[in-house]
N, C-alpha and C positions, 0 to 999 in steps of 0.2 A: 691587129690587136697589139701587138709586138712595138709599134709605131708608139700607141697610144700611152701603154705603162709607161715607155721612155719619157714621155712628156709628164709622168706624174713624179719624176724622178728632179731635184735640185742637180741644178749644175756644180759641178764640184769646186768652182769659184764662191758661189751661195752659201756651200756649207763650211768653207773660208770665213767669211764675211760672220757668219752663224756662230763659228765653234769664240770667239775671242770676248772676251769676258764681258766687252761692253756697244752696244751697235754706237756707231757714231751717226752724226745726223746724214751722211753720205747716204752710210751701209739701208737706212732707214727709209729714205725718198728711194733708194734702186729697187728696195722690195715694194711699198708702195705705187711706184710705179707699173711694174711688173704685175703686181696680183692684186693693185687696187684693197678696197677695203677686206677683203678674204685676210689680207697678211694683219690687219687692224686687229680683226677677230681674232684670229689665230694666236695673235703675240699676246692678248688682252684673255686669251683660255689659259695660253701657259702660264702667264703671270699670276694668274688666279688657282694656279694646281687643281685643274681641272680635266690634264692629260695622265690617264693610270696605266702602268703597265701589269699586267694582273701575271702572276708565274702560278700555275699549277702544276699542283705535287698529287703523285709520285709519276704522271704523264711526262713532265719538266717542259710541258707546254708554257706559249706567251700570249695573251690575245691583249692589242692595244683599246682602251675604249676611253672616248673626249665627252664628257659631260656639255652637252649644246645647250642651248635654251628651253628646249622643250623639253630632251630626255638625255642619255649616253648613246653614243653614237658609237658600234663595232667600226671598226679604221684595221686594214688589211693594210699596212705599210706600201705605198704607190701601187696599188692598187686597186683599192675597194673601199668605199664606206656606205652605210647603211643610211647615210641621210638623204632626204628627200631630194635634195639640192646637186648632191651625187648624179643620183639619177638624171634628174632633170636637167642641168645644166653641163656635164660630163659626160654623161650618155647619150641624151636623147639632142639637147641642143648644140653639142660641142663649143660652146660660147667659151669652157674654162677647161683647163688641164685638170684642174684639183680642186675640192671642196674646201673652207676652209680647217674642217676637222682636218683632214689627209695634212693640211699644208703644218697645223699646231702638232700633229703628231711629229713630224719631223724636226720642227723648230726645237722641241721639247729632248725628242730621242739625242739631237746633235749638240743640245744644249745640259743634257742631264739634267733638264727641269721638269720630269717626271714625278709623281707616287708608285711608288714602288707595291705592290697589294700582293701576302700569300695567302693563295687559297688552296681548296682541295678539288679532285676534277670532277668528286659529287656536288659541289659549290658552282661546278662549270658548266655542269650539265642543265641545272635551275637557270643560272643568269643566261646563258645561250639562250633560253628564247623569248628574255625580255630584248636582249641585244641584236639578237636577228630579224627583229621586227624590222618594216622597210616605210613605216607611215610617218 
């Protein structure tokens, strides 16, 4: 398992390429390449503010969650999300490293193109199980 998180994780050249103000048409075909339409989606969520970093108070918890097409997607930073795609193409077919939610959550964290969202951890305990759904 140890193997696998590794692989959900950007090489630190990626997050180079990521953190600089503007991707060049290079930086653009390497990810492309690499994660195929996944990095399409994922650049096309951020760009839309559609990755929230929720902080709950007085816990000073963080739970990330990417608004998909169908619903908001829980994203455990390189390691977890709650979409179907997760499962199926991460888990069960190992076809991909990463969903495309997992990969816009990072683009967004490395990018500071987040929604920043304060709530309360009675607010966290309600959304939790809309967001742990797995359908």
């Amino acid at each position: 398992m140890k193997d696998k998180m590794s692989k959900m994780s950007l090489p630190r050249h990626e997050i180079e390429m990521l953190e600089k103000t503007d991707l060049t048409q290079s930086d653009i075909e390497h990810f492309t390449d690499k994660y195929g339409k996944r990095f399409v989606r994922a650049l096309k969520a951020v760009e839309k503010k559609r990755v929230f970093k929720y902080n709950f108070r007085p816990s000073e918890t963080t739970t990330w969650i990417v608004r998909g097409q169908r619903r908001e997607y829980l994203v455990i930073p390189e390691i977890y999300c709650t979409c179907r795609s997760f499962y199926q193409d991460v888990v069960i077919a190992r076809d991909s490293d990463m969903c495309y939610h997992l990969l816009a959550q990072r683009i967004a964290e490395t990018r500071n193109q987040f929604q920043d969202v304060d709530s309360t951890d009675q607010d966290r305990r309600k959304l939790y199980v809309e967001w742990r759904r797995t359908d």
